[in-house]
C-alpha positions as CSV (number, residue, x, y, z in Angstrom):
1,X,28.1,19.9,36.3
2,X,25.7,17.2,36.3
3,X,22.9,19.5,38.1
4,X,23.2,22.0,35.2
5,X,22.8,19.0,32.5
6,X,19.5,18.4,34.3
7,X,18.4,22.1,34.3
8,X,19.4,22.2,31.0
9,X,17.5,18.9,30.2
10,X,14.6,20.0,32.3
11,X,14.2,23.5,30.2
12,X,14.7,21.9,26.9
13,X,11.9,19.4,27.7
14,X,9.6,22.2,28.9
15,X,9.9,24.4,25.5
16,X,9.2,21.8,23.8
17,X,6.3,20.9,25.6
18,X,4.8,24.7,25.0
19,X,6.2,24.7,21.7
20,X,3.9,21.6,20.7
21,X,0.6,22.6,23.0
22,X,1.3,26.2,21.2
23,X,0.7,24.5,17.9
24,X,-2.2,22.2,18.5
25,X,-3.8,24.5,20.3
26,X,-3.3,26.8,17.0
27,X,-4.3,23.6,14.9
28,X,-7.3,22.8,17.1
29,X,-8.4,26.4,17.1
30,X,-8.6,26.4,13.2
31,X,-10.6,23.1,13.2
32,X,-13.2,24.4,15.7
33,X,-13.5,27.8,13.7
34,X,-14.0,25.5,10.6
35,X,-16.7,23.0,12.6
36,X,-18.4,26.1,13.5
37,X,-18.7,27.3,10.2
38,X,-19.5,24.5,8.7
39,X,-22.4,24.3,11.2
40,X,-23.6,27.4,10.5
41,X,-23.8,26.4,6.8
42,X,-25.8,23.0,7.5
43,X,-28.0,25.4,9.9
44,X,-28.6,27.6,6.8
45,X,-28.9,25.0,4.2
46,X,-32.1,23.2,6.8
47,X,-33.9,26.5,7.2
48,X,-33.9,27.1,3.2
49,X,-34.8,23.2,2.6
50,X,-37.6,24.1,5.9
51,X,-38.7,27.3,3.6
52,X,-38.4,25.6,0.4
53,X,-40.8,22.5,1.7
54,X,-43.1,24.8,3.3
55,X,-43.5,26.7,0.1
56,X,-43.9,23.4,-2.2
57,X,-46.6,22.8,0.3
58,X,-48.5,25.4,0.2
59,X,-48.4,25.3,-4.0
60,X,-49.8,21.5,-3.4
61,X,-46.4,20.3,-4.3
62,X,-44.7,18.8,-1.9
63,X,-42.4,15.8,-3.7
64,X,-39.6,14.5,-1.9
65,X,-37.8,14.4,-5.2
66,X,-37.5,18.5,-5.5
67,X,-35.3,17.6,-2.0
68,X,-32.6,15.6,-3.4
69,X,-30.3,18.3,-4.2
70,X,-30.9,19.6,-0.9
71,X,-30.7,16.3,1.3
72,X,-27.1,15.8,-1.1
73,X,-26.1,19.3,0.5
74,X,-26.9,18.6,3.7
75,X,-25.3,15.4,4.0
76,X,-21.9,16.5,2.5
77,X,-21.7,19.0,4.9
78,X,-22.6,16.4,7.9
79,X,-19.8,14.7,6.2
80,X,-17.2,17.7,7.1
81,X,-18.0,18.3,10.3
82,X,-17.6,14.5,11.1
83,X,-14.1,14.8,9.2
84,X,-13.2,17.9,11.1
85,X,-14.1,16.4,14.5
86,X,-12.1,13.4,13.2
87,X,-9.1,15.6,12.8
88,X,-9.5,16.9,16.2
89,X,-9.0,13.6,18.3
90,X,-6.0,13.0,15.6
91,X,-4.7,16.0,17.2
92,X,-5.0,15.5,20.2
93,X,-3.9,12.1,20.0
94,X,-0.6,13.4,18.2
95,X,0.0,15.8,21.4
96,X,-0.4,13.0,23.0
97,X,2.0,10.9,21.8
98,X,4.6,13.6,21.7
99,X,4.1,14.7,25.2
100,X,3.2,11.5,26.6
101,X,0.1,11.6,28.2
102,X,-2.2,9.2,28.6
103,X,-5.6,10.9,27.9
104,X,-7.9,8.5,25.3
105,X,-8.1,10.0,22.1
106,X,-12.3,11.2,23.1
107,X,-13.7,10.9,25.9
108,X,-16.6,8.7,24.2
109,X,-14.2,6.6,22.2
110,X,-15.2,3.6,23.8
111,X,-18.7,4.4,22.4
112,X,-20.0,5.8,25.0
113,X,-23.3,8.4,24.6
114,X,-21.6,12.0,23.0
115,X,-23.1,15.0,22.1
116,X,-20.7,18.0,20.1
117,X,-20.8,21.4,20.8
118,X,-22.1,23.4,17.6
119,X,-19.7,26.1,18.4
120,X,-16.4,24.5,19.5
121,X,-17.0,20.7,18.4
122,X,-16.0,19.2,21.6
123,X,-17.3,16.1,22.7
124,X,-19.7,16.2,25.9
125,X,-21.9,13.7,27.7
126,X,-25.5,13.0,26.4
127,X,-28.0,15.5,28.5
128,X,-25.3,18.4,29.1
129,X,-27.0,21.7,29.4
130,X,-23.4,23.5,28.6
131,X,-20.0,22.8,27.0
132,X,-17.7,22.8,29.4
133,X,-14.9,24.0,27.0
134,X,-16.3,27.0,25.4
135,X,-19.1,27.5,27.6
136,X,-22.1,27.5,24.4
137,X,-25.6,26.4,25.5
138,X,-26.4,23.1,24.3
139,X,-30.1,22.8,22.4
């Protein structure tokens, strides 16, 4: 009887274990998509500041004070991404506990060099070409 208590045990403990990777991964997905898009609008918000400068420019214009608007945009959105990115180790450090690994939270949180993927948001060594999660050239 004891045999089937640890089969039992054994399946239990293994739903649970896809149950909770099913919804982090489900989680984690979402904050990506919302890093990405978020990226997209920093990306957008640069190349109308870029146009915007260009144009004061050319009118003899250009005062940093037309910017500030723009810079306040810009940095709010910087402010997301970091938040979402934020919210990614949290959920990964949640799995984590739940599961009872013993990955670190990031693989830079000691402070290590990092560079994020603009389409996934995952953390990646300083000079890498690719991500190696998603598989988006790195600029």
């Amino acid at each position: 009887m004891a045999m089937f208590d640890n089969l039992k045990d054994t399946f239990n403990k293994s739903v649970a274990a896809v149950s909770v990777k099913s919804e982090t991964l489900v989680e984690s997905s979402r904050v990506k998509s919302a890093i990405s898009s978020s990226q997209k609008s920093m990306d957008a918000e640069l190349n109308a500041m870029g146009i915007k400068l260009y144009q004061c420019w050319k009118a003899g214009q250009a005062d940093i004070e037309l910017f500030t608007e723009d810079f306040a945009r810009v940095k709010a959105i910087e402010d997301e991404i970091a938040n979402l990115r934020a919210r990614l180790d949290q959920i990964k450090a949640e799995e984590d506990k739940i599961l009872g690994a013993s990955r670190p939270v990031s693989p830079y949180a000691a402070g290590g060099p990092a560079v994020y993927c603009p389409r996934c948001g995952k953390a990646l060594p300083a000079g890498s070409r690719f991500c190696d999660d998603c598989g988006a050239p790195l600029a």
